[in-house]
N, C-alpha and C positions, 0 to 999 in steps of 0.2 A: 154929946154930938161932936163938942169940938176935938176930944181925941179922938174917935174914931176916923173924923176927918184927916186929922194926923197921921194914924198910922196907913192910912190911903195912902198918900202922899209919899211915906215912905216906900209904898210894897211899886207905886209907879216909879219912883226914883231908882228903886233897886230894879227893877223890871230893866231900863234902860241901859244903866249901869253893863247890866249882864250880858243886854245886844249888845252893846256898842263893844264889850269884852269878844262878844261871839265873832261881832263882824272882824273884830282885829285880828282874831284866829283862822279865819276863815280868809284873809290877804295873806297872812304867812302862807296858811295851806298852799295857794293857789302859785306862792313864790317859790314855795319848794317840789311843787310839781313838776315845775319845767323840767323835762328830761335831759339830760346829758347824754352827751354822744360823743365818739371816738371818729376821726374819718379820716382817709387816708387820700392825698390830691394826687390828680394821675398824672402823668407826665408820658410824653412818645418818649419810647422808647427802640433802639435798631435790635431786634431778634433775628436770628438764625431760626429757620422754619425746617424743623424735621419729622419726620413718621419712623416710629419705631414697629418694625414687622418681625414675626418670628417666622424661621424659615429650616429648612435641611441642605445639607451639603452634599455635592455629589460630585465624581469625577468629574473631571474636563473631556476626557475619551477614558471609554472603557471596551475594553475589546476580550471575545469568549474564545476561547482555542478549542478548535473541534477538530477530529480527526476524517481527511476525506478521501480515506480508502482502508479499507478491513484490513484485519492482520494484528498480529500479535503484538504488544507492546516489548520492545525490548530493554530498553535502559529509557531513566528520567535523569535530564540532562541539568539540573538548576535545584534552586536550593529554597524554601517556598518562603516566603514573606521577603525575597532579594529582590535588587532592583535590577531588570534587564533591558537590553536593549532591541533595537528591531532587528529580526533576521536573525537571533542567536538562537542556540536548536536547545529544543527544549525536551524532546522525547525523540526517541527512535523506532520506527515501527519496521518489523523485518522487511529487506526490502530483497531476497530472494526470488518468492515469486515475480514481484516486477521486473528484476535485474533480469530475469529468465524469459520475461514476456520482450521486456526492450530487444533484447538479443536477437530473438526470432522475429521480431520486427523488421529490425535494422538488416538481418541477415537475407531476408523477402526482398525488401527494398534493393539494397546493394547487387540479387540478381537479377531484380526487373532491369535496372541502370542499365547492368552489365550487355543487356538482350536489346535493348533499345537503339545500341548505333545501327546495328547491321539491320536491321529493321527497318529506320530510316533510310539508309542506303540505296537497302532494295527497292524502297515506295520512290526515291530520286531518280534510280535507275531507270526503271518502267516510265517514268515521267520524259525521260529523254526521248527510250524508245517508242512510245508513244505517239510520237513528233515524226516519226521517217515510216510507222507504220506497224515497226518491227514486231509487235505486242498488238494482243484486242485490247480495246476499250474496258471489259470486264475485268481484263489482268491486273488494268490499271489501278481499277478502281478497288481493289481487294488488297492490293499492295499498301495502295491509301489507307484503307477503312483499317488495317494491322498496325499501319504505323501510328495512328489517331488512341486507337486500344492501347497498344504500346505506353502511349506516353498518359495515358489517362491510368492506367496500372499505376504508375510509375508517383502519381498524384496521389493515389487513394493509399499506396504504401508507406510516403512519405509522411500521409497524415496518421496511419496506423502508428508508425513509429514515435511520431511527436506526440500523439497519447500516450504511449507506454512510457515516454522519459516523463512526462508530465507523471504520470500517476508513480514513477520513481521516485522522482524528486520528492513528492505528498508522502511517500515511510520517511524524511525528514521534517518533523513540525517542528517549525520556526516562529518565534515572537512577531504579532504583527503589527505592534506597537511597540516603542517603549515605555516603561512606568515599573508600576510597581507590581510581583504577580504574588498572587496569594495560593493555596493552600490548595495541593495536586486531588483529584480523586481518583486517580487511575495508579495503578504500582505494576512494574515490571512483570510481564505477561500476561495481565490482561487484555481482554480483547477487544480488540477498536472495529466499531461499527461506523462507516462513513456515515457524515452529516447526522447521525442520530445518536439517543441518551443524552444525559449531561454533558456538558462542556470537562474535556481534562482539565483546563483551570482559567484562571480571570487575570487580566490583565488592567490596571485602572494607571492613567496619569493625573500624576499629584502635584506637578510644580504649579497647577494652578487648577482651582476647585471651582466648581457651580454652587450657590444659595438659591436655591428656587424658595417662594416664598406666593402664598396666596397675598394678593392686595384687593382690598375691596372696589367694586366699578364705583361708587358712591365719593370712595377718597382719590378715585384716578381724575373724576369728573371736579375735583373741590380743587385740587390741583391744576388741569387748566384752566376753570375759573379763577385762579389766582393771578397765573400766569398770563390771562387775554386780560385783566382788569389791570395790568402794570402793579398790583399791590404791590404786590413782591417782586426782587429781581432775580432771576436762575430761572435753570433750565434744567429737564429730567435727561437732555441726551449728553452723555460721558458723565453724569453726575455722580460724584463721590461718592462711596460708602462706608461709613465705619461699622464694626463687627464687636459683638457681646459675647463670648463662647459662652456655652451651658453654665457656669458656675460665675460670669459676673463680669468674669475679667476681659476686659478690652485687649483684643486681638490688635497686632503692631502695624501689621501693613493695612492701607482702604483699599478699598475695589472698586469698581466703576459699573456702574447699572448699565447693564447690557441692554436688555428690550423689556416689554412687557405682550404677554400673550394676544391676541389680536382679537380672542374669543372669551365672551362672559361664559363663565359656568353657570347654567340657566337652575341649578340645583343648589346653588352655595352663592349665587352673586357675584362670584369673585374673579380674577384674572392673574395671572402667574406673573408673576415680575422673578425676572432671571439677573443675577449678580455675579461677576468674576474677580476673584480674590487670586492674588500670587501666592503662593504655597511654598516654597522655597527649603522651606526646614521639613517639610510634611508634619505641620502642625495641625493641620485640617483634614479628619479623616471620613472618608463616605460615609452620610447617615447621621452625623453629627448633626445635635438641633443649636442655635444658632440664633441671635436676636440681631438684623438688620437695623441701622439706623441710617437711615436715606437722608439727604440732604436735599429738602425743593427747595429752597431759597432764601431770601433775607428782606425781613419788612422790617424797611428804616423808619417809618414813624406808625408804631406799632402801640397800642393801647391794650395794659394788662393790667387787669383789675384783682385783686387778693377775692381769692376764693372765698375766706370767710363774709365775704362783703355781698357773694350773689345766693340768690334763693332762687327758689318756686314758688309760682302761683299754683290753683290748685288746678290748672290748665297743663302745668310740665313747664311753662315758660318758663325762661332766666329772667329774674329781675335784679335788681338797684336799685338801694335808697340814697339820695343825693342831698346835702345839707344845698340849698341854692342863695344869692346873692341876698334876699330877704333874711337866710334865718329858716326857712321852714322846709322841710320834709319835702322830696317829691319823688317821685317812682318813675322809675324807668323799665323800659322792657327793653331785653338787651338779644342779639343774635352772635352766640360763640363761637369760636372754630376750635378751639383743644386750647388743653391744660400744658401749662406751660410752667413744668416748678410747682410751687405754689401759688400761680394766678393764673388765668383764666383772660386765653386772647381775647379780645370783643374786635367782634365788626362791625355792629352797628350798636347804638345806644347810648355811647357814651365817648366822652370827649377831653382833651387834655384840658388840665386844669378843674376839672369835676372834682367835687368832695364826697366820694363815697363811703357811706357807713359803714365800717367794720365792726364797731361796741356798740353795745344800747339798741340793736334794730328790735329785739322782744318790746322794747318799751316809749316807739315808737308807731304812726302811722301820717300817709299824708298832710299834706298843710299843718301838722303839728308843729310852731315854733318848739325851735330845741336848745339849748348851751352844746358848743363842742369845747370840749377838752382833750388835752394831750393824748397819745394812745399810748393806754395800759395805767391811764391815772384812776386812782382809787374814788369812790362814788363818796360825794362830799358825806359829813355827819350829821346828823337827825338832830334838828334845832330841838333843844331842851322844852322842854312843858313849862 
C-alpha cells in the first residue's frame, strides 16, 4: 500500500511538473506571436498635380487648293513637300479662253461708254427744250428713258467684264496660305473641273501644331472640385503643357491649353481638350500620337501614402492599416484621387504623421497589438525548443 501510495505521488508530481512546463511554453508562444510590422509615417508633402492625356496633332491651318474654273492644266509651279508662301502660283491653268472672254467683255463695255455721252446730251437737251415748249412731253421722256438704259448697259457690262478678269485671274492658283504643301495630284494637262474632284494639293502650317486630346467629363469635373475647394493652387486658363512624342522623349518647348470642348460626347463621356505647341523646327508632324501632360496645379500639404501600404475591401474600397498611439492595428477607409509615382494621393482617410503598414499587413488584423520595426528588417529567429 505504502508504495503504491508512492508512486501516486510521483505520477501527480510529474503531472504538474509537465503543466507548469506546458504553461511555460505556451507564455513563450504567446510572446513570439506578436506580429511585426514595418510602417511608413506620412508627412505633407507640396506635389505638382498633373494628368497625363494621349492625344493627335494637327495643323494649326490647313488649307485645300481647288481649282475654280475648268481648263487644262498647264505647268505646276512648286516643288512638293516645300514650304510656300501666300499668293505664290502654284499651277497654271490655260488662260486663253478667259483672256478671249475678258477681251470681248471689256471691248462691249468700252463701246457702251463710248455711246453714252451723246446720249446724255440729247435727254439734257430735250430737258431744256422742254421748258420753252420747243419739244412734247413724250420726246422728253423717251430721251430720258434712253439715257437711263444707256447708263444701266453701261452697269451690267462693267459687271460682265469684272467676271471675266475675275475668272482670269482663277487660270492663276495661288497659295492661300503659307506652310508647308504636300504632294500634287494633278500633272500638267490635266483637266481642272471648278470646285469638284480632289483638291490639287494641301497646304498645312506647321510653325505651330494642335494636340486635340479626348479628356474625360469625370476628370474635368475633379479638377474644378479641386480648384473651388482651394486644395490646390492653378488654374486650367493659359495652363502649361508639357509633350511625350510617340517614343518617350520629352518634346523641348510646353504649349499652353487652349480651351476645352463645351459639349460631352454622350457616347464616350468625354470632351476634347485642344492644346497649342510652337513647332519652329517642324518637329511635330499632322497625325502624330503624342502623350499630353497638363499641369492643374499644386497641393502644398499634400498626403501620399506608398501603394504597397493600400488594399481592398471586398466592396473595391481603398483601405489602411495604421499602427495607432496604443500599439494596435486600426483600418482606415481612404478616398484617392491618382497615383502619383509610387504612392497614392489620399483625400480623405488619413493624416500626417499616421503610421501606415507597408510589411506584415498578411499577418495582421484590427486591434491586434503589433512590434513595429525598421522597413525591410529581417523577421526575428524562431526561439529554440
Amino acid at each position: 500500500m505504502q508504495t503504491h501510495h508512492r508512486g501516486g505521488m510521483i505520477s501527480i508530481a510529474g503531472a504538474l511538473v509537465a503543466g507548469g512546463l506546458l504553461i511555460g511554453c505556451g507564455k513563450k508562444e504567446q510572446v513570439k506571436a506578436t506580429p511585426e510590422v514595418s510602417v511608413v509615417a506620412l508627412q505633407p508633402e507640396r506635389v505638382a498635380l498633373t494628368f497625363e492625356l494621349p492625344g493627335r496633332t494637327s495643323a494649326y491651318l490647313v488649307a485645300e487648293v481647288h481649282p475654280q474654273v475648268n481648263g487644262i492644266v498647264q505647268k505646276r509651279l512648286f516643288t512638293e513637300g516645300s514650304d510656300v508662301k501666300e499668293g505664290e502660283l502654284l499651277y497654271q491653268i490655260d488662260p486663253r479662253p478667259y483672256q478671249a472672254a475678258y477681251d470681248t467683255a471689256a471691248a462691249a463695255l468700252a463701246r457702251a461708254e463710248a455711246n453714252l455721252p451723246a446720249i446724255r446730251k440729247r435727254a439734257e437737251r430735250f430737258k431744256e427744250l422742254l421748258t420753252v415748249n420747243a419739244v412734247g412731253q413724250q420726246d422728253y421722256e423717251d430721251a430720258s428713258a434712253a439715257h437711263k438704259q444707256a447708263e444701266a448697259e453701261v452697269q451690267a457690262l462693267k459687271a460682265s467684264a469684272e467676271s471675266a478678269r475675275i475668272n482670269l485671274g482663277y487660270t492663276r492658283i495661288t497659295a492661300p496660305i503659307s506652310g508647308r504643301i504636300g504632294k500634287s495630284n494633278v500633272t500638267p494637262g490635266a483637266l481642272a473641273a471648278a470646285y469638284q474632284g480632289p483638291a490639287f494639293t494641301t497646304i498645312q502650317q506647321l510653325d505651330q501644331v494642335y494636340v486635340d486630346s479626348p479628356q474625360s467629363s469625370t476628370t474635368l469635373l475633379g479638377i474644378q472640385r479641386n480648384l473651388a475647394s482651394n486644395r490646390i493652387k492653378g488654374s486650367t486658363n493659359q495652363t502649361k503643357v508639357k509633350l511625350l512624342l510617340e517614343d518617350g522623349t520629352p518634346y523641348p518647348a510646353a504649349g499652353i491649353l487652349k480651351f476645352s470642348d463645351v459639349t460631352v460626347d454622350p457616347s464616350t463621356g468625354s470632351q476634347i481638350l485642344r492644346m497649342v505647341f510652337p513647332n519652329p523646327n517642324h518637329v511635330l508632324l499632322p497625325g502624330m500620337y503624342v502623350r499630353a501632360i497638363v499641369e492643374e496645379g499644386v497641393a502644398e500639404q499634400a498626403i501620399l501614402a506608398p501603394q504597397q501600404g493600400v488594399t481592398r475591401d471586398p466592396k473595391g474600397n481603398a483601405i489602411a492599416m495604421v499602427v495607432d498611439g496604443s500599439g494596435k492595428v486600426e483600418q482606415r477607409t481612404l478616398k484617392l484621387d491618382r497615383a502619383i509615382g509610387s504612392k497614392w494621393l489620399v483625400v480623405e482617410g488619413l493624416h500626417a504623421g499616421d503610421q501606415v503598414i507597408v510589411e506584415g499587413l498578411q499577418k495582421v488584423r484590427p486591434g491586434v497589438a503589433v512590434k513595429v520595426v525598421p522597413l525591410g528588417a529581417k523577421p526575428a529567429p524562431a526561439a529554440a525548443k
